[in-house]
N, C-alpha and C positions, 0 to 999 in steps of 0.2 A: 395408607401407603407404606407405611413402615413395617407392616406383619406382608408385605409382599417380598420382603428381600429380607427379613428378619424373622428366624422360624421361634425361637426361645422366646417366651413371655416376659422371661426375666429382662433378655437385653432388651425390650422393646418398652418396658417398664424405667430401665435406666437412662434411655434419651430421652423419655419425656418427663422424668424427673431431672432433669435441666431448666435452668429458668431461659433459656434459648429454643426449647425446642416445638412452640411455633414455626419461627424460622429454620429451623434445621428440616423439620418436615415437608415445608413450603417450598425449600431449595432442594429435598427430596423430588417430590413430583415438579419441579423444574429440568431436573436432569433426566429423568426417565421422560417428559416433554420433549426434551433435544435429543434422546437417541443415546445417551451415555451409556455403558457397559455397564452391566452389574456388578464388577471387581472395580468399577471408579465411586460407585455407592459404601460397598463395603470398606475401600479403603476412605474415602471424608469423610463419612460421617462420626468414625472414632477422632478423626481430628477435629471436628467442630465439638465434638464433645469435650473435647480435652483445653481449647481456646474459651468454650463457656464457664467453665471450673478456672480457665490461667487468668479471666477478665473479671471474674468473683473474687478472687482472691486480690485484684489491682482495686478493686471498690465500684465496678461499674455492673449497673444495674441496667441499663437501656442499651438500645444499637448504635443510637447515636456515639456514645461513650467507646462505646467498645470499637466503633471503628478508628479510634485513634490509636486501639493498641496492638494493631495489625502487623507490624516489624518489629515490636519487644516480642508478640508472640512467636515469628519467624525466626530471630535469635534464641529465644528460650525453646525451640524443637529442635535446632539445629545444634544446639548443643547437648541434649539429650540424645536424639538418632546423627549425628555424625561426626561424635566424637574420633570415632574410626578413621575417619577422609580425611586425607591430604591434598588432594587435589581440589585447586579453585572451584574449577567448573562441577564435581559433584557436590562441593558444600554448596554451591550456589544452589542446584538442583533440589539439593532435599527443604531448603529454604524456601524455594518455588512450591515446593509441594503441599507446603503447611501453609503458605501465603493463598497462593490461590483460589483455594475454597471458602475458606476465610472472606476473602475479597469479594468474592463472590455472593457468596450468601447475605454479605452485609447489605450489596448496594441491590440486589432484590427486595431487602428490606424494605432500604432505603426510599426506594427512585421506582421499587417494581416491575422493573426489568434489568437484565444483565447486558450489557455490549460489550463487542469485545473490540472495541477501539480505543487507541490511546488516548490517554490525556493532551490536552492541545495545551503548548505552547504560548503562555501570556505575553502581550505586548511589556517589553522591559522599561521601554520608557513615556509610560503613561502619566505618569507625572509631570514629567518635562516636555511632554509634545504631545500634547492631548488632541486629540482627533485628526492623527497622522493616517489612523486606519479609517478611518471613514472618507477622507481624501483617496486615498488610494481606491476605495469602493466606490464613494460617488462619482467625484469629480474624474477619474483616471480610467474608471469604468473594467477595473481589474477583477479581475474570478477570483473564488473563495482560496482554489488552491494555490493562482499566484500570492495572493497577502498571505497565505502562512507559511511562502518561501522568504518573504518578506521580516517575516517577525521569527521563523529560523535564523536568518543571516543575523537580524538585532540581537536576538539573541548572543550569540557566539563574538558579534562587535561589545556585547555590553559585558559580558564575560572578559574580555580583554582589556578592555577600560577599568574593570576594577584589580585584574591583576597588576594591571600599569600604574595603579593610584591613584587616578580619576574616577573622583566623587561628583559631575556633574560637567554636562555638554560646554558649557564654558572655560572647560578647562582644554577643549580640540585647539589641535593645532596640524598645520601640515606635516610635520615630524612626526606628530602621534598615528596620523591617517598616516601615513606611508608605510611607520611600524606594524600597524593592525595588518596591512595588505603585506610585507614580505611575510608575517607569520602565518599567517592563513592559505596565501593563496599555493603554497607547494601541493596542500594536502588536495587539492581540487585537479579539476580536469581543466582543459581547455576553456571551456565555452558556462563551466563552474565559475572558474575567475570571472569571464566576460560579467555572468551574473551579479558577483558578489560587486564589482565595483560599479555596475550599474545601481543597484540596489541602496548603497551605497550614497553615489551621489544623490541619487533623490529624495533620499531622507536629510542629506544633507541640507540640499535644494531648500526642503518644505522646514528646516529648522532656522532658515536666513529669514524667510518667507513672514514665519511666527515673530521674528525677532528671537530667538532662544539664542541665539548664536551674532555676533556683531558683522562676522562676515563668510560670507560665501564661499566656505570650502570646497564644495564640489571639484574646482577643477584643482587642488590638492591630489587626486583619485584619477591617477592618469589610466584612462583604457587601454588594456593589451588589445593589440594587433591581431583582428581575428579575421580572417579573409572567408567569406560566404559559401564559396565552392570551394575550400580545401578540403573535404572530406570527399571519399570514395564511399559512397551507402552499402550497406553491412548486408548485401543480400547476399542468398543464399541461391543455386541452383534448383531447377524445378525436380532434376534428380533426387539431392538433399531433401527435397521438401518430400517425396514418396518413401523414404527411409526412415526421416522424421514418423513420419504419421505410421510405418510398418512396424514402427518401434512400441506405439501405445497398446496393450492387451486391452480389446474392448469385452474380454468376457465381463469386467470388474466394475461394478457401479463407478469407479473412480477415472478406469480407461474409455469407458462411453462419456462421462463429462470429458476428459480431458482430448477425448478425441471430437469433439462439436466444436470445444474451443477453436484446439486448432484449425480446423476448416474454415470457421468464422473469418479469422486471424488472415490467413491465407489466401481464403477466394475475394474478400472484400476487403480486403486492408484496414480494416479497425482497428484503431487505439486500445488500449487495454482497460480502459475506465470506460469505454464506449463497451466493449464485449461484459463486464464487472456491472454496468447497468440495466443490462437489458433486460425487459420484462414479457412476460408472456402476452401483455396486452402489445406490443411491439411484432409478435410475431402473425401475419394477417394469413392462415392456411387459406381461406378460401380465395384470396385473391393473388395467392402462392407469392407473396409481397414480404419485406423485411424492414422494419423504418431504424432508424435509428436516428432519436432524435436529441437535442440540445451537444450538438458538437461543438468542437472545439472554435470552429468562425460565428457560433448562434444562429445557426442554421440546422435544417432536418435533413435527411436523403431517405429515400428509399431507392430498396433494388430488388429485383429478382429472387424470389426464392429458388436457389440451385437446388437439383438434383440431391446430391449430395449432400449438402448441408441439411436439407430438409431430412434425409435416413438418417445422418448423425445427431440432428435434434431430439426427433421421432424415437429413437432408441434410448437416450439417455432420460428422456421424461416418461419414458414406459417402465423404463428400467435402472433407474438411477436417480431421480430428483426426489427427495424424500418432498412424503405428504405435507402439506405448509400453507398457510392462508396466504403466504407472503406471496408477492407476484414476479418476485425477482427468478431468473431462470437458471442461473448456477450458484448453487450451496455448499458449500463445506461438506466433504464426507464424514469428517469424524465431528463428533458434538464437541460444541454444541452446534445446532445445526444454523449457521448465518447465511449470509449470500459472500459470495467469493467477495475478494478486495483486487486492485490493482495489479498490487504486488505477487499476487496470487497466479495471477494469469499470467506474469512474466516469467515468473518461477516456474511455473508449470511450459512455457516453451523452450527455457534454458536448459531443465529436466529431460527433457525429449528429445534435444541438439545435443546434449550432450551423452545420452543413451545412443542414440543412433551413427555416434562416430564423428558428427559433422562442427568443424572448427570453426567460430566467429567473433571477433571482439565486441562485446559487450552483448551478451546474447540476452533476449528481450522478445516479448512483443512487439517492438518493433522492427527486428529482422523478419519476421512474417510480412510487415507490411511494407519495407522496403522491398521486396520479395514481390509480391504479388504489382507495386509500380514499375518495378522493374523489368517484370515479365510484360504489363501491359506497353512500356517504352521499345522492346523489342518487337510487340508486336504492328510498331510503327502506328499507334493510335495518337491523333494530337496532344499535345502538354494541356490544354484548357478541359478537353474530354477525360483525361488521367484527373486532373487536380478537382476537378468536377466529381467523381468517384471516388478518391478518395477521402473528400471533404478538407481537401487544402485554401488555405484563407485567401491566399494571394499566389499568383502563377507562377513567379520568385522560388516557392516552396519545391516545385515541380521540376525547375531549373536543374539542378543538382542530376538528375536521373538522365540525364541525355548528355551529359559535357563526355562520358566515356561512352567507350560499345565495350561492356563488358567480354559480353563473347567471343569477339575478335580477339582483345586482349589476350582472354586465355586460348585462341588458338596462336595467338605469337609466341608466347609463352611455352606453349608445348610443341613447336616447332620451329623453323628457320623463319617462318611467314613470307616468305618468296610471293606466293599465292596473293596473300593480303594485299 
């Protein structure tokens, strides 16, 4: 693999007289596997050469070893190539650059594959409240991604307890919980607070519960004031939405995915982890059907394959899904090649709304799908047929979409509304 991108015998002689270069080879034909560029070859592989010589010379002889000296090695590049920079954010970068492949190459070693997801978050208080998180899973019957909002928030509460000088849950007091909440809660939103002090009390709750604590703080953790229908939904106009999508170039392997997405997004109101899941076995051509299943209430729906959704599919797996065992239906254009995330898919709507002109607070995947209820609420279809479609748990959900007539609104707005 290495006399494919390396023409001289001599340099192809010198990475394998590395006591690394197994590995360097193997994370060779990894990256030419995912689609990487041949200037992303040329450029790591002199820095795994040069990390195999800095982790010889620290006395390590194995991978195991060497992957602890993964940020002595990122300081010792960064001070060779960035003695020059003054700017945080490029010393950060050229540090990233020596890191990464590094990183990389190890834990293919390691674990024999690469992911490109983060490191999760440990529960901080495993010691003191042992099977807080399995309560929350069994008994409370919570999803994996509400518990790691869960042990986010403990986190940042146990971070503040040890700023504070608390060394251990016994030392709570109503004064301390009240501290934690003025300091935290500015940095949030609205319905952020709601969370954190819900969160909160319940850990509380299940620490009186254990006996860890002698008495029942929770209600310490007074709830802000959150009224159900004070928010106005973040939709956008179906105009909006034709400018939105005029905006994507689908000559581009990159504008044919992003323009399925948003159709997805749009005509069926999908979640962005529901559009971030879907698989090719989900999509049924011959019965022109679309499932989407394990939603948000534990429920499946299927719908219609549109017109349109189906060409913007059609195109982007003709002409834009790299070749892949995997069954997932949106990938990463640039390698390594995964399946899109979440975040991925909001980004790429926020990208698009904000390419095409159009103004929204907090732009998202889910202005599409506020967007698409919205339209179905104008078109006077019942609240139980809306919330039915769009996979809403409870009719409550739905509620929200009909307390205003948008439309009307904005003709008062742009006139006297004598008329209205």
């Amino acid at each position: 693999m290495l006399e494919r991108y390396f023409v001289k015998p001599s340099t192809v002689d010198r990475i394998r007289g590395s006591w690394l270069a197994p590995e360097i080879e193997r994370y060779v034909e990894w990256m030419a596997s995912q689609g990487y560029a041949v200037r992303n070859v040329y450029r790591r592989v002199p820095i795994l050469c040069n990390f195999a010589e800095f982790a010889k010379l620290h006395g390590s002889t194995d991978v195991k070893s060497a992957s602890t000296l993964i940020e002595e090695f990122a300081l010792h590049w960064l001070t060779i190539h960035g003695s020059q920079c003054t700017a945080l954010g490029a010393r950060s970068k050229i540090a990233e650059e020596a890191r990464n492949p590094v990183r990389q190459m190890l834990r293919l070693a390691l674990e024999g594959h690469v992911t490109a997801a983060r490191t999760r978050k440990t529960f901080p208080f495993e010691e003191q409240v042992p099977g807080f998180l399995r309560y929350l899973r069994e008994e409370r019957g919570l999803r994996e991604a509400t518990i790691y909002k869960y042990v986010h928030c403990l986190n940042g509460f146990s971070g503040f307890l040890g700023r504070s000088g608390a060394t251990s849950l016994t030392e709570l007091s109503p004064a301390l919980l009240a501290a934690f909440v003025v300091d935290t809660a500015p940095k949030l939103a609205r319905t952020g607070k709601r969370d954190l002090c819900g969160m909160i009390r319940v850990f509380l709750r299940f620490c009186y519960r254990q006996q860890v604590i002698s008495k029942d703080l929770s209600a310490a953790v007074e709830m802000p004031q959150f009224y159900r229908l004070a928010d106005v939904p973040r939709s956008i106009t179906w105009d909006e939405v034709r400018r939105m999508l005029e905006a994507v170039d689908r000559r581009t392997a990159l504008g044919r995915r992003d323009y399925a997405i948003l159709l997805l997004l749009v005509t069926y109101g999908l979640r962005a982890h529901e559009v971030a899941r879907l698989t090719l076995d989900d999509i049924d051509w011959k019965r022109e059907r679309l499932q989407i299943p394990e939603r948000k209430a534990g429920h499946w729906t299927a719908y219609p394959l549109a017109n349109v959704v189906a060409e913007g599919l059609i195109a982007y797996l003709r002409s834009g899904r790299p070749e892949t065992p995997d069954r997932h239906v949106f990938f990463r254009v640039l390698a390594p090649r995964s399946p899109i995330t979440n975040g991925a898919v909001s980004a790429t709507v926020a990208k698009y709304l904000r390419k095409a002109g159009v103004q929204v607070r907090r732009a998202g995947a889910h202005t599409l799908r506020h967007t698409c209820v919205q339209r179905l609420i104008d078109a006077e279809f019942p609240l139980k047929t809306i919330g039915d479609y769009v996979g809403h748990r409870s009719p409550q959900s739905t509620e929200i979409y009909s307390k205003v007539a948008i439309a009307a609104l904005r003709e008062v707005a742009m006139g006297d509304g004598e008329e209205l």
